[in-house]
N, C-alpha and C positions, 0 to 999 in steps of 0.2 A: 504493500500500500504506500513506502515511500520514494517509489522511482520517479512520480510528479514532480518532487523536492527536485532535486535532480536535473530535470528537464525543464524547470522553470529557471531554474538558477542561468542555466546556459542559454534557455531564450532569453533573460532579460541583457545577457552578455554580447548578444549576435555580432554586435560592434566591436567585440576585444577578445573574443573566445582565442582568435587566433595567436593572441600574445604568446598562448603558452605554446604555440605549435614548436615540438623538440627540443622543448626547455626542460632545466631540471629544475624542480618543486621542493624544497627542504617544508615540512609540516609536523610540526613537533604537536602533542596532544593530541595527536592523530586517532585516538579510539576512543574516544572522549565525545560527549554530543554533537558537538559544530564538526569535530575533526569528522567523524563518521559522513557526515551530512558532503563533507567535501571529498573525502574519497569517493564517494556516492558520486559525486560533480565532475572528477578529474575521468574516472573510468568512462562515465557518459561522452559527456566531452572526445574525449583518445576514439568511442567507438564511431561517435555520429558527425562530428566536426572537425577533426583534425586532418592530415593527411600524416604527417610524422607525428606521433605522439607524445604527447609532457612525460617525463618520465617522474615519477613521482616517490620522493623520501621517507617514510614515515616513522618518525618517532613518538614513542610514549614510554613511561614505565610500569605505566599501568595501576596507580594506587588507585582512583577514581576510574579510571578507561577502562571498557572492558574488551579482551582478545575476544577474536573471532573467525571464522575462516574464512571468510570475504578478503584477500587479498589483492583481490583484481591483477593480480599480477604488479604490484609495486613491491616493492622494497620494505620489507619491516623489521625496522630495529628498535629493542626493550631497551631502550636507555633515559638514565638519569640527565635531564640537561640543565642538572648543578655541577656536572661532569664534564668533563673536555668533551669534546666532539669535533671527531677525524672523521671528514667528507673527503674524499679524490675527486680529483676532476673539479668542474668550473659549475657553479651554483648560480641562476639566474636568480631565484623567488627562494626568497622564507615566508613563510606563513607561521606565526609563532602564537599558538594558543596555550600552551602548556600553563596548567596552573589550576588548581586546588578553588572553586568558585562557589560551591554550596556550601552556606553558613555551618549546615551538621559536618560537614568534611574538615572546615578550614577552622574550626572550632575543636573536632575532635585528633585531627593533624596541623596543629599550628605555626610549629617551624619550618614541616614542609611546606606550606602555602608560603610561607614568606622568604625560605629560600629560592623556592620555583621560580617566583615573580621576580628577584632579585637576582641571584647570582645566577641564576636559568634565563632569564634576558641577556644580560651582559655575554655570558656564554655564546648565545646567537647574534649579539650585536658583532663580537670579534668574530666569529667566522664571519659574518658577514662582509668586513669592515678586508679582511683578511682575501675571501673570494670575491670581493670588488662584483657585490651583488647586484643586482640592475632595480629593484625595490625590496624593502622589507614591511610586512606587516605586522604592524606589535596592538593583537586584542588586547585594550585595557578592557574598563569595566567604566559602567554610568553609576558603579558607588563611588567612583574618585569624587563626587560631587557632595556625598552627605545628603544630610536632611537641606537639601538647596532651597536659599531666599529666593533664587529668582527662578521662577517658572514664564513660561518654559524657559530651560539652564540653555543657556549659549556657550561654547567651547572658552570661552575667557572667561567664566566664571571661578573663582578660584578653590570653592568647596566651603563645607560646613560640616567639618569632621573631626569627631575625637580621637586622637591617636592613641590614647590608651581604653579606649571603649572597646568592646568584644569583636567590634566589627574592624577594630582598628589593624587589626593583624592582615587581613585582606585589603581594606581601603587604599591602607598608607601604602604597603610594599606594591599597590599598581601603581600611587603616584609616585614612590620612587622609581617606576620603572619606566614611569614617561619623563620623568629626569635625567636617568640613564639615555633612553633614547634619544633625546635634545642633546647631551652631552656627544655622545659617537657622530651626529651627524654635525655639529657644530666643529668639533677637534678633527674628526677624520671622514668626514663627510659623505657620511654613511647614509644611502636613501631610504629613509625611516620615515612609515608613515603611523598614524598611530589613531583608532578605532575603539571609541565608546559605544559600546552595545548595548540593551535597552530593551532587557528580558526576552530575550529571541523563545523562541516555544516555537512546536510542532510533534509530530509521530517521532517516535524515538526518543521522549524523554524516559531517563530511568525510573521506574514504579520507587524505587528506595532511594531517589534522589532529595529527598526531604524539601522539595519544593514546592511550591503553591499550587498549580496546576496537577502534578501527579497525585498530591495530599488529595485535593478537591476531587479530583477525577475518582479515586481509588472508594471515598466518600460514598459518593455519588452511585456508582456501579454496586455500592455495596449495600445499597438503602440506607445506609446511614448520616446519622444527623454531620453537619459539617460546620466545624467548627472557625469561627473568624476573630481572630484576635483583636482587640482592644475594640474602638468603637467599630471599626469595618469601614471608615472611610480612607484611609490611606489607599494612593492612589499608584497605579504600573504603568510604562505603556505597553503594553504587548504585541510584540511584533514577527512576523511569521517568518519564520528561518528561511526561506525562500527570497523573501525580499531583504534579510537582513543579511545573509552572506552574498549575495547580490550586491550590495552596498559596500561590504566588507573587500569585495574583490575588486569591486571600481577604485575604492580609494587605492589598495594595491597596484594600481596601474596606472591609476591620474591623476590620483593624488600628491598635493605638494609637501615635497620634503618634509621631515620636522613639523608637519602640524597633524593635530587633531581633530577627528571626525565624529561629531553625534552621527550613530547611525538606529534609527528607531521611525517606528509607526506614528501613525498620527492618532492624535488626541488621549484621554488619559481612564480608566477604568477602577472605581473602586473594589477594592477587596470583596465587598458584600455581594455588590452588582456582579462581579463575577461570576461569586458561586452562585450567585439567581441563573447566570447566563449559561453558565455548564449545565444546569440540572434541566434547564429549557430545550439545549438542543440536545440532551438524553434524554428527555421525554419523561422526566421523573420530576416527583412534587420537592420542590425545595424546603427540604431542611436544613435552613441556617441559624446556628445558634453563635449569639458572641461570647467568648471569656476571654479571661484576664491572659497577659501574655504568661504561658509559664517559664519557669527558670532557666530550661535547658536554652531558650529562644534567644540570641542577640539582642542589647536593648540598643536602643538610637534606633528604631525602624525608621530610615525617610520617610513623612507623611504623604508629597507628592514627588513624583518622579515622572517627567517627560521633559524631551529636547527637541533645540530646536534644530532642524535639520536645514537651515537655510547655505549654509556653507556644504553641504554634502549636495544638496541640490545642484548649486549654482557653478561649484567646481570639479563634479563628476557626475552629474546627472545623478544622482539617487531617487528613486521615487519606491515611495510605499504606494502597493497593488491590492496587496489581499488584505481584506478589512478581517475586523474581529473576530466575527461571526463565524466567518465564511473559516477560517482558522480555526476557531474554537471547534468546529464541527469534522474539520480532518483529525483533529487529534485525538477527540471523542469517540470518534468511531474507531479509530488505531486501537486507542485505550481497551477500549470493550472486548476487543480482542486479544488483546496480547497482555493486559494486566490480569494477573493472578491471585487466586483469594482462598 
C-alpha cells in the first residue's frame, strides 16, 4: 500500500529526478521512517526514470531502524556514524537523517540522541567536506524552534527552548548541528543545506513509535477510549511524507548553501481535533478523553507549531498537495492493517 509514496515523490520531482542519474547517494538512517520512504524513492526512480542508475549508500545502526530485506539492490552498511566513515570513490549527495527523534527513544537513549546529532553530523560534514560533495542534506527538526512566539515561525526565528528541559537533549544537539553545519560551509565551504520538518506522517509509521498518530490510531482500531493530554488544544502541522521528502529533496538540489528550510503542510490541527478526525475516517465513534500529562511525557510541549514555508516556496518550488484528510485516511487504512493487537 506504500509504493504511491514513492511514485509521488518522483512525480513531484519530474524536473530534477535526473540529478541523480549515476550518482552516488550517501543516506545515513536509512531504515529508519523517512530513510525507508526514500529507499522506497531511489529504487522507483533507478526503475522508471533513470537510464544509469543512482547508486545508493545506506547506513544505519539500527537502534530505532529497523532491518529488513528490501535491499533493492543498494548497499547496506550497520554503522555507527559517531564512527569514522570510509567511503571509496567520489560521493555526489548525503542525505543525512540519522538520529534518535521520538521523545520515548531520545528520553530513554539520551546520549545517543545527542551524540548522533553531534559528532554523527560532523562525521558527515568531513567526508563531505573531504569528497568535495556536490550538496548535502542535514534533516534538522521544527523542535529547534520550542514553544515558538511567532506563528507561523519563519526560519530567522531564533527559538524558545530550555536547554536543560527533557526535550532539551534533542532540541539543542539539532541546533548545534545547524551550527556545525554553518561552521563547515562557512570555513571549508561545504554545500550544506539544512531542513526543518514538520511532523511528516504516512503508512509506515512504527505501531511502538510512541507517537501521536500510531498512539491515536492503535486507540482507535482498538475501540478504545483515547487519550489527549493537557487541555487538547496544542497544535501540529501534519504533513504527508510524500510532499514532505519532496521538499526535502528540492532543497537538496536548489537549495542555497548554508540556509535553512521550513518544510511543512499548511495550516495547523489541534491535538483533540485530530483524534475526532482519525476516529471519522475509521468510521468509529470518538472517544476522546483528556488527562493530565503523565510523568514519563516530556514537559515544555510547544502549544502551537507551524511554519512558514514562504522561502521553501519561492526558492525551490515546494508546495504542499495532499491535504489532511486525504493523508489521515492512507494511513488509516495502512494502520488497520498492519497494526497489531
Amino acid at each position: 500500500m506504500m509504493e504511491h509514496i514513492a511514485q509521488k515523490i518522483a512525480d513531484g520531482l519530474d524536473d530534477l529526478n535526473n540529478l541523480f542519474e549515476n550518482r552516488v547517494v550517501i543516506l545515513t538512517g536509512s531504515h529508519g521512517y523517512l530513510g525507508t520512504h526514500l529507499r522506497r524513492y531511489f529504487d522507483y526512480i533507478n526503475k522508471t526514470r533513470l537510464k544509469k542508475p543512482a547508486r545508493l549508500i545506506c547506513l544505519d545502526n539500527f537502534i530505532t531502524g529497523r532491518e529488513d530485506s528490501q535491499n533493492y539492490g543498494f548497499e547496506n552498511i550497520k554503522h555507527d556514524v559517531t564512527k569514522k566513515i570510509t567511503i571509496r570513490g567520489k560521493i555526489h549527495y548525503i542525505i543525512h537523517l540519522s538520529s534518535i527523534a521520538s521523545p520515548y527513544y531520545y528520553r530513554k537513549y539520551p546520549l545517543d540522541c545527542f551524540r548522533t546529532n553531534i559528532f554523527g553530523t560532523e562525521r558527515i560534514l568531513e567526508l563531505a567536506r573531504k569528497k568535495e560533495c556536490l550538496s548535502v542534506l542535514y534533516a534538522s527538526s521544527s523542535e529547534i524552534y520550542g514553544d515558538a512566539l511567532q506563528i507561523p515561525t519563519m526560519e530567522s526565528y531564533r527559538g524558545n527552548v530550555s536547554c536543560l528541559g527533557p526535550r532539551g537533549v534533542y532540541d539543542e544537539s539539532k541546533r548545534a548541528s545547524e551550527c556545525l553545519c554553518e561552521c563547515y560551509h562557512n570555513l571549508y565551504g561545504v554545500k550544506v543545506k539544512i531542513v526543518r520538518p514538520f511532523n511528516f506522517f504516512s503508512e509506515g509509521m512504527n505501531q511502538l513509535d510512541y507517537r501521536v498518530l500510531p498512539n491515536f490510531a492503535s486507540k482507535i482500531l482498538k475501540n478504545e477510549p483515547i487519550q489527549v493530554y493537557g487541555d487538547g488544544k496544542q497544535t501540529r502541522t501534519m504533513t504527508y511524507v510524500s510532499d514532505g521528502l519532496e521538499g526535502c529533496l528540492r532543497v537538496l538540489l536548489l537549495g542555497v548553501d548554508g540556509q535553512p528550510y521550513n518544510i511543512c503542510a499548511n495550516g495547523e490541527i489541534s491535538m483533540y481535533d485530530l483524534a475526532k478526525l482519525l476516529a471519522e475516517i475509521a468510521g468509529k465513534e470518538a472517544k476522546v478523553t483528556l488527562t493530565p500529562y503523565p510523568d514519563s511525557y516530556p514537559a515544555d510541549e510547544p502549544m502551537r507549531r507551524i511554519g512558514d514555508t514562504t522561502k521553501a516556496r519561492n526558492q525551490v518550488g515546494f508546495r504542499s498537495k495532499i491535504d489532511i484528510k486525504t493523508g489521515l485516511k492512507y494511513f488509516m487504512e495502512w494502520a488497520a492493517e498492519n497494526y497489531t493487537f
